[in-house]
C-alpha positions in Angstrom: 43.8 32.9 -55.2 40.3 33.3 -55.3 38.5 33.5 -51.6 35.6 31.4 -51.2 32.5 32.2 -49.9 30.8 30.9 -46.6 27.5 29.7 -46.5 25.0 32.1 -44.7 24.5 30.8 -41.1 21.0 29.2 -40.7 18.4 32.1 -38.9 16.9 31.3 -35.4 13.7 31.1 -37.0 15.3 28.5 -39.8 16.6 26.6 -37.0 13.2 26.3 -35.3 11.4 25.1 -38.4 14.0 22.3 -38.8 14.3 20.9 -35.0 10.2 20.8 -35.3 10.4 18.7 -38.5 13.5 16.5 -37.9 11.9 15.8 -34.4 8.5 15.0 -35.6 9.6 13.1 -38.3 12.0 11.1 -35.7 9.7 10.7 -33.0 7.0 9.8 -35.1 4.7 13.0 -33.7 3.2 15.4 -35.5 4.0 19.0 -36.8 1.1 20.4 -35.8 0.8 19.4 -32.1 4.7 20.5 -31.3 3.9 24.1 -33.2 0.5 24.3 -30.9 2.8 23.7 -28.1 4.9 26.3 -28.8 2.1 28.9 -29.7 1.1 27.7 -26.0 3.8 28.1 -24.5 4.9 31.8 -26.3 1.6 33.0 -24.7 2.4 32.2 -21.7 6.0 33.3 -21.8 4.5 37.1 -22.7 1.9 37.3 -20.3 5.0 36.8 -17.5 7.0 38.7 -19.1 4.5 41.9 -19.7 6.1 45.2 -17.8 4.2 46.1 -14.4 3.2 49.4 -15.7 1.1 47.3 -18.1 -1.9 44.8 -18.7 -1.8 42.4 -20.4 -4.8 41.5 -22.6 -7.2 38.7 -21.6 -7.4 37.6 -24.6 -4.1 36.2 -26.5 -3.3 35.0 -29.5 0.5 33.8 -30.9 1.2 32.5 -34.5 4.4 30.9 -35.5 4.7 30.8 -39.3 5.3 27.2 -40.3 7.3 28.3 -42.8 9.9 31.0 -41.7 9.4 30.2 -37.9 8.6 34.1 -37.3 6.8 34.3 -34.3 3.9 37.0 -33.4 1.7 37.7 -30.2 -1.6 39.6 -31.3 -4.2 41.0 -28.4 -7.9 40.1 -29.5 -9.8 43.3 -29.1 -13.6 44.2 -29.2 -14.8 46.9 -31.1 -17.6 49.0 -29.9 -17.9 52.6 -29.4 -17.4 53.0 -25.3 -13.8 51.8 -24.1 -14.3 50.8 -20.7 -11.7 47.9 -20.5 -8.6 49.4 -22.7 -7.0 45.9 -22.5 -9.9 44.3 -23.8 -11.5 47.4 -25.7 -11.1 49.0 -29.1 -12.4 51.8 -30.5 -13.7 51.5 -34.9 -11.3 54.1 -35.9 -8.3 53.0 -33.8 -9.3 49.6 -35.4 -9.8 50.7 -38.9 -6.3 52.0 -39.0 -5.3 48.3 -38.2 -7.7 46.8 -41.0 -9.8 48.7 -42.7 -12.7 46.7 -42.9 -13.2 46.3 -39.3 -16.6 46.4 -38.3 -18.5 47.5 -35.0 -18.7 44.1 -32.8 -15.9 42.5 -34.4 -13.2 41.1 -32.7 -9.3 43.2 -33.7 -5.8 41.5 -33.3 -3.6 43.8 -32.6 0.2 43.0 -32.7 1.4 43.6 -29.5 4.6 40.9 -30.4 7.7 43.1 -28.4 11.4 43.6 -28.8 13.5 40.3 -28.6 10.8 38.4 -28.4 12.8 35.9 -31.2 15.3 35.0 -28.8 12.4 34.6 -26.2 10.7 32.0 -29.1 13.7 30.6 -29.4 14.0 29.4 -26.0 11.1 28.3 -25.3 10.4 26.5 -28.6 13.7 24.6 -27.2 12.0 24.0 -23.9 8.6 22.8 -25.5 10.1 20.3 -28.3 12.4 18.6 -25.5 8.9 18.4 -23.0 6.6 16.7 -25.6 9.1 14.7 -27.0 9.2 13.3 -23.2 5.5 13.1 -23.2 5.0 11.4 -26.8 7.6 8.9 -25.7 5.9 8.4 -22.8 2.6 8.1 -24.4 4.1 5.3 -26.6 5.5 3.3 -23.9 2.4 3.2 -21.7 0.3 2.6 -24.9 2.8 -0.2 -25.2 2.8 -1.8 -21.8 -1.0 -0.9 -21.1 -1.9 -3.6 -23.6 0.4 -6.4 -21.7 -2.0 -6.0 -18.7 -2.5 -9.7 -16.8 0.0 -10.9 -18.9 3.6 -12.2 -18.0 6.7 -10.5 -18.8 10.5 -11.5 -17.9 11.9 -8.8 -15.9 15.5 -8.1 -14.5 16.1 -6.9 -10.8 18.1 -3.8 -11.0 17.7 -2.3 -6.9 16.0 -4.2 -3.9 14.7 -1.7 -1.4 13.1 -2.5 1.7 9.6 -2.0 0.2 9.7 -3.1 -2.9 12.2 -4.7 -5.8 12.5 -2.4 -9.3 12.8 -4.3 -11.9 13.9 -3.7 -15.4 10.8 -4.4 -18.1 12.5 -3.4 -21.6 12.0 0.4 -22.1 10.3 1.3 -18.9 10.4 0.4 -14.7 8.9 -2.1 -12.9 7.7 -2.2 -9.0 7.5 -5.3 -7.3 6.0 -4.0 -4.1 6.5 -5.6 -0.8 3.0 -7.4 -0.8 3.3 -8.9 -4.3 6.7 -11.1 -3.5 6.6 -14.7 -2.9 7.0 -15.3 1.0 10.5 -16.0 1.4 12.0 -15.5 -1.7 15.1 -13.2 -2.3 15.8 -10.9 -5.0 19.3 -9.7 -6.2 20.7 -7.3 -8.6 20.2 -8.9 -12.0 18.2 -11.7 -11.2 15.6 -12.8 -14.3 12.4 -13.5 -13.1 8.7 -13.9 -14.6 6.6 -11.0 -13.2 2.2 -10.8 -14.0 1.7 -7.2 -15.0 -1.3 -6.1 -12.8 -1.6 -2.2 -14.1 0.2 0.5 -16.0 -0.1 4.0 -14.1 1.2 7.5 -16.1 0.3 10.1 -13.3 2.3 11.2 -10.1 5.7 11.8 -9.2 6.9 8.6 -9.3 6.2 8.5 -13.0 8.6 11.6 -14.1 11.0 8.8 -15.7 8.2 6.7 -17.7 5.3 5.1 -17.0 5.7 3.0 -14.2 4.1 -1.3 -14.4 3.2 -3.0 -11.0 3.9 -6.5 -11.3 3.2 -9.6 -9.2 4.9 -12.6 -7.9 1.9 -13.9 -6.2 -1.2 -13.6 -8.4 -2.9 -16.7 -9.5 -2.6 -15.2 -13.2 1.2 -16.0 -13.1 0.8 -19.5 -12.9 -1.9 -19.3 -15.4 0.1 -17.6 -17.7 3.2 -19.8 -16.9 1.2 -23.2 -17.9 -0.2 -21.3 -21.0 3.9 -21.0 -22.1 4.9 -24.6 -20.9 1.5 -26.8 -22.6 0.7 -26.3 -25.7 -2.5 -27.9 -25.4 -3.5 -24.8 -23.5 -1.9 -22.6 -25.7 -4.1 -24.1 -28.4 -7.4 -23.9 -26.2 -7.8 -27.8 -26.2 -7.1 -27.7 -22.6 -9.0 -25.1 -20.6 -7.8 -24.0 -17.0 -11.3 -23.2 -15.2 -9.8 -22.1 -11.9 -6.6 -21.4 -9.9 -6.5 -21.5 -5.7 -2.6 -20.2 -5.0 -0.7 -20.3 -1.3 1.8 -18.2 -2.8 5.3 -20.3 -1.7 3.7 -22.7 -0.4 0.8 -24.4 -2.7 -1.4 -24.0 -5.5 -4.2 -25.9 -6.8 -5.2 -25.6 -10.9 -8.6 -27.2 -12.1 -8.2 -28.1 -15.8 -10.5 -29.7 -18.6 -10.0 -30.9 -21.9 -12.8 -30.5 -24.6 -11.0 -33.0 -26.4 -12.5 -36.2 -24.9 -9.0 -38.4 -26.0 -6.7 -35.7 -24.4 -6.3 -35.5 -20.6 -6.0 -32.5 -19.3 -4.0 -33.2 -16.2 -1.6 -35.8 -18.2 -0.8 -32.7 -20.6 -0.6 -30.2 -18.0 2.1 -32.8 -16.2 4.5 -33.5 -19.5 6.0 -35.9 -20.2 8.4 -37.1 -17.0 6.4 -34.3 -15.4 9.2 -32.2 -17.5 6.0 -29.3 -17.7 5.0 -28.8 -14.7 8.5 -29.1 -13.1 9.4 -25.8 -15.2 6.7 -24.0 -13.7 7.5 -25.5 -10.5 11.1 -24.3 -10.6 9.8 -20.8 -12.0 7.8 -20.4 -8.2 10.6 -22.0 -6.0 9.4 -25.4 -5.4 6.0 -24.4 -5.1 4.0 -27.0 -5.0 0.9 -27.5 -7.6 -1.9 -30.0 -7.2 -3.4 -30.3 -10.9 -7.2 -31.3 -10.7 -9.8 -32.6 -13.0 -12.8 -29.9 -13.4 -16.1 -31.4 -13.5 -19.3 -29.8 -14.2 -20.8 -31.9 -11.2 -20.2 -30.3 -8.0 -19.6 -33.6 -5.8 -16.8 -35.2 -8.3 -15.6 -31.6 -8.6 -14.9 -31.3 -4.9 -13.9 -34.8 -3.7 -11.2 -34.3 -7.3 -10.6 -30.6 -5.2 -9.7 -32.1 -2.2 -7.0 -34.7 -4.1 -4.6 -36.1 -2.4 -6.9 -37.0 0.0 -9.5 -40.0 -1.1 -13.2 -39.1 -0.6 -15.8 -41.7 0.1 -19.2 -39.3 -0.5 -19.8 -36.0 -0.7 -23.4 -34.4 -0.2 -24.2 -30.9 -1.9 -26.6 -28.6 -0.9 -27.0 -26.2 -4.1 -28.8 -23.3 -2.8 -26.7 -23.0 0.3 -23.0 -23.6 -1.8 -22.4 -25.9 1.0 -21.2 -29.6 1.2 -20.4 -32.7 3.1 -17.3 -34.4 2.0 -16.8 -37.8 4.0 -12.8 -39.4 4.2 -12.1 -42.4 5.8 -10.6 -42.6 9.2 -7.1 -42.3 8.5 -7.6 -39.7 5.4 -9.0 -37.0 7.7 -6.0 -35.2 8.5 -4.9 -35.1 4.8 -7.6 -33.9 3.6 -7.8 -31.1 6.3 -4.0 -30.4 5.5 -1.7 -28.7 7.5 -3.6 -26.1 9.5 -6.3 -26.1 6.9 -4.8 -25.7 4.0 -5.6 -28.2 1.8 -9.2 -27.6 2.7 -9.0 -24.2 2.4 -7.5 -24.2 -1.3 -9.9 -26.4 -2.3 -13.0 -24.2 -0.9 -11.4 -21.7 -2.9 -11.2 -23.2 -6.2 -14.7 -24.5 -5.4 -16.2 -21.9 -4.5 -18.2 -24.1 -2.1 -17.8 -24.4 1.7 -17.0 -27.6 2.4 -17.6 -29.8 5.9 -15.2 -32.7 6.5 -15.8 -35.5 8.4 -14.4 -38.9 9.2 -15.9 -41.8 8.6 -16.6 -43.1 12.6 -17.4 -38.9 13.1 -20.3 -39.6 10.4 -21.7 -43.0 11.8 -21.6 -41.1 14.8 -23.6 -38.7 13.6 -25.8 -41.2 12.1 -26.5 -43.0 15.5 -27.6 -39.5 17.0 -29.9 -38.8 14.1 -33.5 -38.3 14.4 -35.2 -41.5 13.2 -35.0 -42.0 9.1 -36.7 -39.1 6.9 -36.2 -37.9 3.8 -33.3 -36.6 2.1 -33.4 -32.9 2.7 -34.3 -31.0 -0.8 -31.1 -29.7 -2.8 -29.0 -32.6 -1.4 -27.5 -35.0 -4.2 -24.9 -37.8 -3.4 -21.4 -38.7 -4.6 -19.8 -41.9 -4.1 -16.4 -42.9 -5.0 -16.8 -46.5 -3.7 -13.2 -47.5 -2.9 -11.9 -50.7 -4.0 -12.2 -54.6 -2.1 -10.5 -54.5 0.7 -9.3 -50.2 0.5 -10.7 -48.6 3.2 -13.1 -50.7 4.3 -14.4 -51.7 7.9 -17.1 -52.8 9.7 -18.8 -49.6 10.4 -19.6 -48.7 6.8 -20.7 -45.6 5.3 -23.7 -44.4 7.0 -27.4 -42.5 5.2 -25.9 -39.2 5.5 -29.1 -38.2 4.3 -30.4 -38.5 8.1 -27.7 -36.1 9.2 -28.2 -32.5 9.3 -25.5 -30.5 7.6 -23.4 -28.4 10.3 -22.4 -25.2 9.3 -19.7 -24.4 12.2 -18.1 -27.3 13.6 -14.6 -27.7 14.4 -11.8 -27.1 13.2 -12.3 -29.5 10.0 -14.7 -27.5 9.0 -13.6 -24.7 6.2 
């Protein structure tokens, strides 16, 4: 019987040239780069390894052959006629004998590559193509998640520390830190939840595993992004939302418009049976949302602002950003809210600081007025005259005109 042969063993070097193009090719990173990285890293792998009878040269150069994977360290000498720095220094002839057509100035390369320095390459060409594979992926991953940044993602709890909840985001970790969770909600191991993504970091410890995401439970962008899933209107840019004020767990006020005239923009936002906003709703734990009708006219902007409350007037001053909203009598403490809330959100999503008075608090004002003057300049009215018989009483509204505008009042004042 005829013996048969066995097929050579693949080299070191062969084996080299093969993980460095299977890799690349898998990982979708280039030949070049991982081959720099290894030249890289052989360099520094001689210079520790140099004997401590020797020095070793400044200036270092290693090739690795892309084709046979041989490996070689040269020194970069200059030639020139005194050796003063034998590291550094070489002299024409010793040169010549290297190359002949060395010249005085140019720079030699020398190959200084020592004994068993293949297994050495070996090694650390192992070392190098497991590290940037790491990084690449890495790379990827917070190219990846970088773009989804103020956007929403579903994420799954997978440990709940006293500081912060880690969540699960696909093929990297989030943190959900301590002052990012919705006041008293609870978080349990493989609980889905809908996080905003407020920045991708790729630097510092933490980040050895991946690039690590810090989401939100509380930014106003959540709820944005929430309605923007739920309506397609605003998916579609026919309904815009021009601001958000959020309590988070408690309350949250949206101001929406429509630049469709025939669409309204809080009727969409609602759904049919309120089916739309009860999703979102359920999303935040029974938050509650206020939807409100943006206006490009301050007054109807801020008495809609201060919903559920019913306004009677409100007086703007535009170059102070300030306001005088007027509720009846038994609408005061509703549109205050409870300890200031409602007022408060509304200021927010205003941007305007806004003065709330009663109706017998403004005829009393009224009746301690100077005598009648003009309207102060930058002060425009709103009136949302109620119906027959709705609010009505014998003291009327008074010329709030006559009234100066206080600043710091009481506590109904935001």
């Amino acid at each position: 019987m005829k013996a048969t042969k066995k097929a050579p063993a693949p080299s070191r070097e062969a084996e080299i040239i093969d993980a460095v193009r299977a890799l690349a090719a898998e990982k979708d990173i280039g030949e070049d780069m991982l081959f720099g990285a290894i030249e890289e890293a052989l360099k520094a792998a001689y210079k520790k390894n140099v004997s401590r009878n020797e020095v070793a040269p400044a200036n270092l150069s290693v090739t690795m052959d892309r084709r046979t994977g041989l490996a070689h360290v040269f020194a970069r000498k200059l030639i020139t006629d005194v050796i003063e720095d034998p590291a550094n220094q070489i002299t024409l002839a010793d040169a010549q004998q290297i190359r002949a057509d060395y010249q005085m100035g140019d720079i030699a390369e020398i190959d200084v590559t020592p004994t068993g320095f293949l297994r050495t390459a070996a090694q650390t060409a192992k070392q190098v193509i497991i590290q940037r594979i790491r990084e690449a992926e890495q790379g990827k991953i917070y190219d990846e998640y970088s773009e989804k940044e103020n956007e929403i993602l579903t994420a799954i709890v997978q440990r709940v520390e006293p500081s912060a909840v880690y969540v699960e985001l696909g093929r990297t970790e989030g943190i959900l830190e301590k002052n990012e969770w919705i006041p008293g909600e609870e978080y349990q191991s493989d609980d889905h939840i809908k996080v905003y993504v407020l920045e991708v970091n790729r630097t510092g410890k933490e980040m050895l595993r991946g690039p690590q995401v810090r989401v939100s439970r509380i930014h106003p962008g959540l709820v944005k992004r929430l309605f923007e899933m739920e309506v397609p209107e605003i998916a579609g840019g026919v309904v815009q939302i021009k601001s958000i004020a959020r309590e988070a767990g408690s309350r949250t006020k949206m101001a929406v418009f429509s630049t469709d005239p025939v669409i309204d923009p809080v009727g969409a936002c609602v759904g049919p049976r309120g089916n739309r906003v009860d999703r979102v709703v359920t999303e935040l734990k029974n938050e509650k949302i206020d939807i409100i009708k943006w206006s490009p006219d301050p007054a109807e902007f801020i008495a809609n602002a201060l919903n559920p409350a019913h306004v009677l007037s409100v007086f703007v001053a535009e170059n102070e950003k300030a306001c005088r909203v007027v509720v009846p009598d038994n609408q005061l403490s509703l549109a205050i809210g409870k300890e200031g809330q409602n007022a408060r959100l509304a200021a927010k999503l205003t941007g305007w600081r806004i003065d709330i008075k009663s109706q017998t608090q403004a005829a009393q004002m009224f009746e301690m007025a100077a005598p009648p003057m003009e309207e102060p300049l930058g002060f425009q009215s709103f009136y949302d005259v109620p119906a027959e018989g709705d609010y009505a009483d014998d003291t009327g509204i008074p010329e709030l005109a006559d009234l100066p505008l206080e600043t710091t009042d009481g506590d109904d004042t935001l």
